[in-house]
C-alpha positions in Angstrom: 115.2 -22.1 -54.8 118.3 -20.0 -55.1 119.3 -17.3 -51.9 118.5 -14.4 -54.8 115.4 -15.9 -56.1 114.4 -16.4 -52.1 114.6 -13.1 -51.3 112.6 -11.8 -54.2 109.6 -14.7 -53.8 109.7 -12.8 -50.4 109.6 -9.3 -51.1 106.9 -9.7 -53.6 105.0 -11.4 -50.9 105.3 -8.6 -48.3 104.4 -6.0 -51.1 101.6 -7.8 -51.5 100.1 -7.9 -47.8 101.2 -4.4 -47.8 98.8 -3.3 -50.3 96.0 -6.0 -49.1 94.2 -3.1 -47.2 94.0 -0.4 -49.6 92.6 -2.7 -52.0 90.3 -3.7 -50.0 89.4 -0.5 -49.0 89.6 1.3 -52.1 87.1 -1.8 -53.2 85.0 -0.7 -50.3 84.9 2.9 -51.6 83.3 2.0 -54.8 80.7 -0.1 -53.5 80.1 2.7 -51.5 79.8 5.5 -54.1 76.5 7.3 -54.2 74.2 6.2 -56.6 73.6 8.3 -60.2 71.7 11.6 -59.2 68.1 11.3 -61.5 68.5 14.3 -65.0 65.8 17.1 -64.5 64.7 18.8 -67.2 61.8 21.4 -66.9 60.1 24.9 -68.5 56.8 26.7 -69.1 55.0 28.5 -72.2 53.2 30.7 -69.7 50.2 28.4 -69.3 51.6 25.5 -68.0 54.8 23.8 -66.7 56.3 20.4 -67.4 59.3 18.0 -65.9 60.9 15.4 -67.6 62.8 13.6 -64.7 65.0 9.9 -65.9 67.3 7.6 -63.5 68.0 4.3 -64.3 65.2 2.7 -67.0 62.5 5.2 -65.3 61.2 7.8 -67.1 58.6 10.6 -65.3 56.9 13.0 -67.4 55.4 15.5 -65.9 52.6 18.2 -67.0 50.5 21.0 -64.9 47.9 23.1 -66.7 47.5 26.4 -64.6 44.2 27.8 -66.0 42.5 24.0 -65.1 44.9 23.4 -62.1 45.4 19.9 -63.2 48.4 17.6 -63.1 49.3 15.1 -65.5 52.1 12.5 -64.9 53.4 9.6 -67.0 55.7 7.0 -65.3 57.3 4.7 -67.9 59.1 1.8 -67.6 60.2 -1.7 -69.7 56.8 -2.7 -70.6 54.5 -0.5 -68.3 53.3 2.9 -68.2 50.8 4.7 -65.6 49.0 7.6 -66.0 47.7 10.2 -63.3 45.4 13.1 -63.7 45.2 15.0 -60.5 43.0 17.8 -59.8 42.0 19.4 -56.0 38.9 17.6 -55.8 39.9 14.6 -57.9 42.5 11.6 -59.1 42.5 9.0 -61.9 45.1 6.2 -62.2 45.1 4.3 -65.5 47.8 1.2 -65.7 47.3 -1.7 -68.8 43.9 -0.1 -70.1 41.9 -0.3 -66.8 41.0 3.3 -65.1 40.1 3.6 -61.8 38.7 7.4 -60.3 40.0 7.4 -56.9 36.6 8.5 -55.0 36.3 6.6 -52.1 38.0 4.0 -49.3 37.2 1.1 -51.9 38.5 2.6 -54.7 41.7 3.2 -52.5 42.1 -0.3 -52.4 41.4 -1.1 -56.1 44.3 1.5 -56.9 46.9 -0.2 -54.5 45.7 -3.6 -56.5 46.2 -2.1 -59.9 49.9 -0.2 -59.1 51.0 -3.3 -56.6 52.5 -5.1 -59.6 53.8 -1.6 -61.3 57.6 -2.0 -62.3 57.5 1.9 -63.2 55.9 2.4 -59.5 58.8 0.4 -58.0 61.3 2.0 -59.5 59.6 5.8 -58.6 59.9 4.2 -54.7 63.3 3.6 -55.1 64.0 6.3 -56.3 62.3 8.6 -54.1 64.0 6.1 -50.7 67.7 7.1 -52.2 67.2 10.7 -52.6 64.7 11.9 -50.4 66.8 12.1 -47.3 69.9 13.2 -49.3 68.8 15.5 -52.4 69.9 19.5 -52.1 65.6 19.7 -52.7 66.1 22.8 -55.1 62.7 23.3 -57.0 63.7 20.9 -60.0 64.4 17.9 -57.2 61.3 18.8 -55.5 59.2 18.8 -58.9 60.3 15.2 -59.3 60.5 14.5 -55.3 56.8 15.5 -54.7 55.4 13.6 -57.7 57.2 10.0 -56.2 56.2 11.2 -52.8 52.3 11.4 -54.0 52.5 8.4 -56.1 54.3 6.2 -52.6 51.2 7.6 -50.8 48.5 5.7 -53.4 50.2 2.5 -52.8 50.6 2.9 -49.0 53.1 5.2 -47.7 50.6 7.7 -47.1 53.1 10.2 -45.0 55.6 10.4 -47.9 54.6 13.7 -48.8 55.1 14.9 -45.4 58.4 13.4 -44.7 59.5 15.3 -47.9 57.7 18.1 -47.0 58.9 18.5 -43.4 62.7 18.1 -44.7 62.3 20.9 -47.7 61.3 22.9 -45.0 64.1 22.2 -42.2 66.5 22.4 -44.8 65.5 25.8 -46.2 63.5 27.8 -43.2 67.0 29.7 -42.6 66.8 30.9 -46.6 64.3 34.3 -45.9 67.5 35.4 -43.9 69.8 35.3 -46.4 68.1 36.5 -49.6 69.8 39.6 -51.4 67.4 41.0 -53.7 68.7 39.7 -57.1 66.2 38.3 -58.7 67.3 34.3 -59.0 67.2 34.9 -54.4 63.3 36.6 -55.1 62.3 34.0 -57.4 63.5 31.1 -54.6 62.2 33.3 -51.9 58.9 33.3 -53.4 59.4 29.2 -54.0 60.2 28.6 -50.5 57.1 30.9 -48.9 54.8 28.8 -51.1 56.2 25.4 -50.4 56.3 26.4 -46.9 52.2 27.5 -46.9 51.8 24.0 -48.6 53.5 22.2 -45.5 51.3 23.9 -42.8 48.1 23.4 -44.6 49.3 19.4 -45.3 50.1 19.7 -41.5 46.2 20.5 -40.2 44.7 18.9 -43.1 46.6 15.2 -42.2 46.0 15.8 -38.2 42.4 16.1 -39.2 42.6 12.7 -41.3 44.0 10.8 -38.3 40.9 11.2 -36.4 38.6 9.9 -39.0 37.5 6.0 -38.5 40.0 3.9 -39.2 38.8 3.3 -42.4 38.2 6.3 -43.7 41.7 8.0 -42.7 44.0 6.5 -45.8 41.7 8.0 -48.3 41.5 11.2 -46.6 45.6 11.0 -46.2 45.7 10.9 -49.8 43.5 13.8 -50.5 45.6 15.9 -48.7 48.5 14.7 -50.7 46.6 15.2 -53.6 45.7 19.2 -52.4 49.5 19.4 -51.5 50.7 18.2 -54.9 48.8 20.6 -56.6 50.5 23.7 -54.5 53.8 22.0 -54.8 53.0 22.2 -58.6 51.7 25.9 -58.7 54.6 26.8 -56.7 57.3 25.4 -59.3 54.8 27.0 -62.2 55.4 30.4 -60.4 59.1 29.8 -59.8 59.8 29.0 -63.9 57.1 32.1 -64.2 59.8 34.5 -62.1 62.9 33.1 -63.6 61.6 34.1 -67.5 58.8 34.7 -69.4 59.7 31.6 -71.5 62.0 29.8 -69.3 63.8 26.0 -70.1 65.7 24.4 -67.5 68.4 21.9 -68.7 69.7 19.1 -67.2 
């Protein structure tokens, strides 16, 4: 190899090195980047609200009647779909044409058994472990939030609500200080006093649960959820309610 030939074989090299870190670390960046925030998309017709919440192959329908003060939901995935109808007093899971009324310790069980296998259920979980510690939690978030945090508590993570819960309301207690009148800061005012009522009830009503027999205290866990649900539910009804009298959110 000639002496000019040498020296550019050895210039390349040294370029090279040089830019050895910030490729690597530019590499690092993207396996770093945040994952692809879930599209929310939400109204009312002045009886009753609805979600539509997508990330990834999940889709989460979502439906609450305010005259029955029921809530549907719809979790669909590649080859499975579940259904929930939640009322106060009452929940029904339906997965591959079995239903099972969640009444009792037993039927607990029977529910964790029918949803342990659920793809659509998996992919809720995930979704709620990647955002739930790092979402804004504006009412749209919290729509779909509270709806993977109930459905995590049928299959076993009974305190999901209340981690969600106990964040929404760290994160926005310092709001009453701050609002200005306009109507957009009433409406979220109004939100965040509701949300906040649904916490401290969840509070007293799981404390209670934890002294039931062993047992006894997962079913009990998850009829709280189930009462907290249904306020997170009329809460976001309300808020659509004070932003219009026919109101559409888009994603």
């Amino acid at each position: 190899m000639g002496t000019l030939a040498l020296r550019r074989f050895v210039c390349v090299v040294s370029a090279l090195v040089t830019l050895l870190p910030y490729a690597a670390h530019a590499g690092q960046g993207r396996a770093q980047a945040p994952p692809a925030a879930p599209v929310i998309s939400g109204g009312h017709d002045g009886a009753s609200a609805w979600m539509v919440g997508r990330h990834r192959q999940l889709k989460v329908t979502k439906r609450f009647d305010a005259h029955a003060r029921t809530v549907a939901v719809d979790l669909e995935a590649p080859n499975d779909r579940v259904h929930l109808a939640v009322a106060a007093d009452r929940v029904a899971v339906t997965r591959q044409g079995r239903s099972i009324v969640l009444d009792s310790a037993e039927a607990l069980a029977a529910v964790q058994q029918l949803l342990g296998g659920s793809p659509a259920v998996v992919l809720l979980r995930e979704l709620l472990s990647q955002f739930e510690s790092e979402s804004a939690l504006h009412a749209p978030d919290m729509s779909l939030l509270s709806t993977a945090a109930f459905v995590a508590s049928l299959v076993g993570d009974s305190h999901a609500p209340r981690r969600l819960s106990d964040r929404f309301v760290a994160k926005h207690r310092g709001f009453f200080r701050q609002v200005n009148g306009s109507g957009g800061a009433t409406c979220w005012q109004e939100y965040t006093v509701e949300v906040t009522n649904a916490w401290d009830d969840l509070q007293n009503c799981m404390d209670e649960a934890d002294q039931d027999v062993w047992w006894w205290s997962p079913f009990r866990r998850v009829a709280c959820n189930g009462v907290w649900l249904m306020r997170s539910e009329s809460a976001w009804f309300e808020y659509l309610k004070c932003l219009s009298p026919m109101s559409t959110l888009q994603p």
